[in-house]
C-alpha positions as a Markdown table, in Angstrom:
| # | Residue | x | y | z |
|---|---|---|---|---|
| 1 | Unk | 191.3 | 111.1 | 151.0 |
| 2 | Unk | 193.8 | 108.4 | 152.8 |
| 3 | Unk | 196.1 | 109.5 | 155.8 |
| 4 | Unk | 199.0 | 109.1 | 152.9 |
| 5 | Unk | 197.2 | 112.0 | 151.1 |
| 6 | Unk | 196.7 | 114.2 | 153.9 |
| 7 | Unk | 200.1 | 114.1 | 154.9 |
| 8 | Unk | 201.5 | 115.0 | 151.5 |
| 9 | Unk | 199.3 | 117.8 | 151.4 |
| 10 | Unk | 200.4 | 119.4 | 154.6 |
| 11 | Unk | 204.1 | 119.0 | 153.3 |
| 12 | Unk | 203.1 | 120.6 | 150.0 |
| 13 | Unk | 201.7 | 123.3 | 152.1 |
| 14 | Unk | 204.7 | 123.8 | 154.4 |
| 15 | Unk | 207.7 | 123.8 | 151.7 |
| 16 | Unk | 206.9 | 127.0 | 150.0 |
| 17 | Unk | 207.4 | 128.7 | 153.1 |
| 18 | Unk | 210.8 | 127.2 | 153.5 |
| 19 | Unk | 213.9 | 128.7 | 152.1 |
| 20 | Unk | 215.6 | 127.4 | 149.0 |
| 21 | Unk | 218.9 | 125.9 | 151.0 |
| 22 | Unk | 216.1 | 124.1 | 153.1 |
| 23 | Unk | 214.4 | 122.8 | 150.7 |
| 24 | Unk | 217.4 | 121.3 | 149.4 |
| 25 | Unk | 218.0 | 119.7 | 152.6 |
| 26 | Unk | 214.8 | 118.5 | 152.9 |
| 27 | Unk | 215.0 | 117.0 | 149.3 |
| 28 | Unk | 218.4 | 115.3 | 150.1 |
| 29 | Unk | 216.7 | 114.0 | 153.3 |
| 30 | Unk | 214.2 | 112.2 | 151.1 |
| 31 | Unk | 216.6 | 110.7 | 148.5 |
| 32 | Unk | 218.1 | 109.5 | 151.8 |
| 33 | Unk | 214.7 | 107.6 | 153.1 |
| 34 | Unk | 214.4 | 106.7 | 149.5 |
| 35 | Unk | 217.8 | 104.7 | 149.0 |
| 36 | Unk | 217.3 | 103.1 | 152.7 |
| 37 | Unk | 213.9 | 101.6 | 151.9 |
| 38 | Unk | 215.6 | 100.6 | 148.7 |
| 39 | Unk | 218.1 | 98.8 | 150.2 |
| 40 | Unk | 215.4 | 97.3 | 153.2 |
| 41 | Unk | 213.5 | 95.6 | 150.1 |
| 42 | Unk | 216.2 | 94.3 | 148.6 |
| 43 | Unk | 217.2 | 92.8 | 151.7 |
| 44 | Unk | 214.3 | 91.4 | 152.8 |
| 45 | Unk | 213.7 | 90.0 | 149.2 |
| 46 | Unk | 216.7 | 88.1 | 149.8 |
| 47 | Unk | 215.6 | 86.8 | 153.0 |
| 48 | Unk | 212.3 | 85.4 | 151.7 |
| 49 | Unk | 214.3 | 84.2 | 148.9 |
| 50 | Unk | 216.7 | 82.3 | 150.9 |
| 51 | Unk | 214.1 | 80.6 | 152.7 |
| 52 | Unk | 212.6 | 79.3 | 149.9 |
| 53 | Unk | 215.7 | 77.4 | 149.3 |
| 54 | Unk | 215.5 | 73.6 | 150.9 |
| 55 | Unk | 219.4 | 72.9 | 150.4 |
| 56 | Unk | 220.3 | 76.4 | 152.1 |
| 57 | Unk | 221.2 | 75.6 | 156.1 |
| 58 | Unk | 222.9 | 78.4 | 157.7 |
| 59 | Unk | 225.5 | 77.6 | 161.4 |
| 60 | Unk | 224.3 | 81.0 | 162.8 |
| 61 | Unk | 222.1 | 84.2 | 161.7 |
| 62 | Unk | 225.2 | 86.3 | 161.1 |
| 63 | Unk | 225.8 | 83.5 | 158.5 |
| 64 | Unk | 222.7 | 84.2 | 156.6 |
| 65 | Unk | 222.4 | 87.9 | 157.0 |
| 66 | Unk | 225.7 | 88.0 | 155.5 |
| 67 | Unk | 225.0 | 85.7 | 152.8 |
| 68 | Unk | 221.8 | 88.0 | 152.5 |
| 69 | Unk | 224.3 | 91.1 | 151.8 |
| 70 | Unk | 226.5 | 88.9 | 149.6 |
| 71 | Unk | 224.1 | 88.1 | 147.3 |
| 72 | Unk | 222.3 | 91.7 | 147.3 |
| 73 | Unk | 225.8 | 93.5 | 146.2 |
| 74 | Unk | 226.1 | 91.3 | 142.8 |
């Protein structure tokens, strides 16, 4: 059984103990992580594309980051 696994299981084991309110906080708490990793993959996707690009030649990183976030939003 991975680490991944073993870690669910404890969780599994812990929330029925919890009250319902914090259960729902836990489950917003998750849908939080959730749209943050989200958003980290589209980002770096954009990075690795935009450095495929030859023709692409940013003045400074803030440049590309936010080129990086421009693109992402469309």
């Amino acid at each position: 059984m991975s680490m991944k696994s073993l870690d669910i299981s404890d969780i599994d084991e812990m929330l029925p103990k919890l009250p319902a309110k914090k259960i729902q906080a836990v489950r917003d708490y998750v849908g939080y992580l959730l749209e943050k990793e989200k958003k980290r993959k589209a980002f770096v996707k954009g990075v690795l594309e935009a450095e495929k690009e030859p023709g692409i030649l940013f003045g400074t990183v803030e440049d590309a980051v936010k080129a990086v976030f421009d693109e992402t939003e469309d």
